[in-house]
C-alpha positions in Angstrom: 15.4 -1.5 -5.6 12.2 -2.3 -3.1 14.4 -5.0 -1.6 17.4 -2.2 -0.9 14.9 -0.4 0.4 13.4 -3.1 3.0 16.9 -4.3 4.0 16.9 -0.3 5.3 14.1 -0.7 6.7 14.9 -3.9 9.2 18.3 -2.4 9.8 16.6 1.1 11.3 14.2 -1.3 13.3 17.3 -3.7 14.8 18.9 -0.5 15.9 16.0 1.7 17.6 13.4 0.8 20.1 10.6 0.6 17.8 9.2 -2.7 18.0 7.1 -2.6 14.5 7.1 -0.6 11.1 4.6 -0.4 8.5 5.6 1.1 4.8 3.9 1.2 1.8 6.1 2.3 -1.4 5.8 1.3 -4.9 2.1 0.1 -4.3 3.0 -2.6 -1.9 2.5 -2.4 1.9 5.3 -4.4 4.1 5.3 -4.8 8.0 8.2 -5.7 9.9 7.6 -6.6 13.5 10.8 -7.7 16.1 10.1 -10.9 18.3 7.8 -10.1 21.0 9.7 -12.1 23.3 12.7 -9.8 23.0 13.3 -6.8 24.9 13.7 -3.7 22.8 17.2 -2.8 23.8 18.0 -1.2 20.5 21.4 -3.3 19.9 22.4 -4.9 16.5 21.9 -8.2 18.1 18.3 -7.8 18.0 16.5 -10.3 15.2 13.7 -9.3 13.2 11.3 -12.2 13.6 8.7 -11.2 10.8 8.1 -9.5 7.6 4.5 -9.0 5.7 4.7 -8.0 1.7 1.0 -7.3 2.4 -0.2 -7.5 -2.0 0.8 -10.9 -2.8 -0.6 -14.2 -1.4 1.2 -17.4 -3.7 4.4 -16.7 -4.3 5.7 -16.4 -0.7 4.8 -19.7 0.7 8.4 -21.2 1.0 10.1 -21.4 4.1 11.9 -18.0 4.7 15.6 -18.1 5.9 17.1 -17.5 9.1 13.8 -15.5 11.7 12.4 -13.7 8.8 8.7 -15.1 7.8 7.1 -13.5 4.7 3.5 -13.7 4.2 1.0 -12.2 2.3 -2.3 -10.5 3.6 -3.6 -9.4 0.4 -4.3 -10.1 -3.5 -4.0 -6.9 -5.8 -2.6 -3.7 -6.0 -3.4 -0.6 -3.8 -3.2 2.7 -6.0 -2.3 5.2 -3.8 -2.9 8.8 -3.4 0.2 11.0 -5.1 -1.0 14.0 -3.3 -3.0 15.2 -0.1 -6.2 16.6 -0.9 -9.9 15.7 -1.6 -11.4 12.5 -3.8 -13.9 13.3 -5.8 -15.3 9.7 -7.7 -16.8 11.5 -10.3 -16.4 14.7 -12.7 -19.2 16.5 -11.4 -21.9 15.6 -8.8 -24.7 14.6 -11.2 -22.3 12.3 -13.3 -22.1 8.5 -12.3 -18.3 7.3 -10.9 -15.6 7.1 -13.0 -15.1 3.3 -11.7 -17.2 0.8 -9.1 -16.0 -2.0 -7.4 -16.3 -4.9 -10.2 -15.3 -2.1 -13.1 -12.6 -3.5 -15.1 -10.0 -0.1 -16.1 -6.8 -0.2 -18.3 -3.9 1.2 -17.8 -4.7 5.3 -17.9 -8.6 5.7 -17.7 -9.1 7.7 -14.9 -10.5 6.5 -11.8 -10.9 9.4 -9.6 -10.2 13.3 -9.1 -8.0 14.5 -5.9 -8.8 18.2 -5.3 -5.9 20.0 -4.5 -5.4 24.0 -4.2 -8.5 24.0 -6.3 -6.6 22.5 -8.9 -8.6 18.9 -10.1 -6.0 16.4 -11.1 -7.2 13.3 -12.4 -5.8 9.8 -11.4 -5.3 7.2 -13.7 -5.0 3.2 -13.2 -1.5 2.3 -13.6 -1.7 -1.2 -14.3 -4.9 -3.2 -16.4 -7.2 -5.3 -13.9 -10.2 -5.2 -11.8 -11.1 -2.6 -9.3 -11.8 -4.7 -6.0 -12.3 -2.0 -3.4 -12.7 1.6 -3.3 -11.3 2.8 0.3 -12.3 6.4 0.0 -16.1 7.9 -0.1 -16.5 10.9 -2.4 -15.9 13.8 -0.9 -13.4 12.6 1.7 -10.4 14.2 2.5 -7.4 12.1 1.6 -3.6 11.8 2.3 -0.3 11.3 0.9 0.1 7.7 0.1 -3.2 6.9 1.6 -5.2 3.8 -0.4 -7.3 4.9 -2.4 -8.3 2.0 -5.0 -7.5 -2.0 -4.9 -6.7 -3.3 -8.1 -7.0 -7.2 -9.3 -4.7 -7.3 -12.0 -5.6 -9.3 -15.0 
């Protein structure tokens, strides 16, 4: 479905005179970028010239086809925010985080509370692994889809 999704994706940037488009869905982050030596004329006949799947590094090190190149920046999973609102790390101020960078979580245990209309809703892991970087300080306003966790899975 992803790949539906990123064919979509290249075909809105061959046809409009945006030169470079960043998406995260799913919990992984793609770039597609046109040729920088082309002139962004907005035909069909423009050619994409690269594509980033951003959370995974081994898998993508075959030659890509035609003027597509697909790399990958990152290892792990970003667990993104479902809603906008404000990240609390743990329960109450006095408590110790529900997770540190290093803290192994399983699929459900909560990692973090986003305040929203003063209602708490808890966030839980969605996969078993490794928590490798915590991209939000408690407190700190956060937004839709914004990273909140990396996750190493195991």
């Amino acid at each position: 479905m992803w790949q539906d999704k990123l064919k979509e994706i290249i075909y809105i940037l061959e046809n409009s005179n945006v030169n470079e488009i960043e998406v995260a869905f799913w919990g992984k982050k793609y770039r597609v970028v046109k040729s920088p030596s082309m002139v962004t004329s907005g035909t069909a006949s423009s050619k994409i010239e690269q594509v980033q799947n951003l959370p995974d590094s081994s898998e993508n090190q075959k030659k890509p086809s035609k003027t597509e190149k697909i790399e990958s920046l990152t290892e792990g999973e970003d667990l993104l925010s479902p809603m906008p609102g404000t990240f609390y790390s743990s329960p109450t101020p006095d408590d110790p985080p529900f997770v540190t960078v290093g803290s192994k979580v399983v699929k459900g245990q909560t990692l973090c509370i986003i305040e929203a209309m003063k209602i708490m809703n808890e966030i839980e892991s969605e996969i078993d692994g490794t928590v490798s970087e915590i991209f939000i300080q408690n407190s700190d306003p956060v937004e839709y889809n914004q990273s909140l966790f990396k996750i190493k899975p195991l």
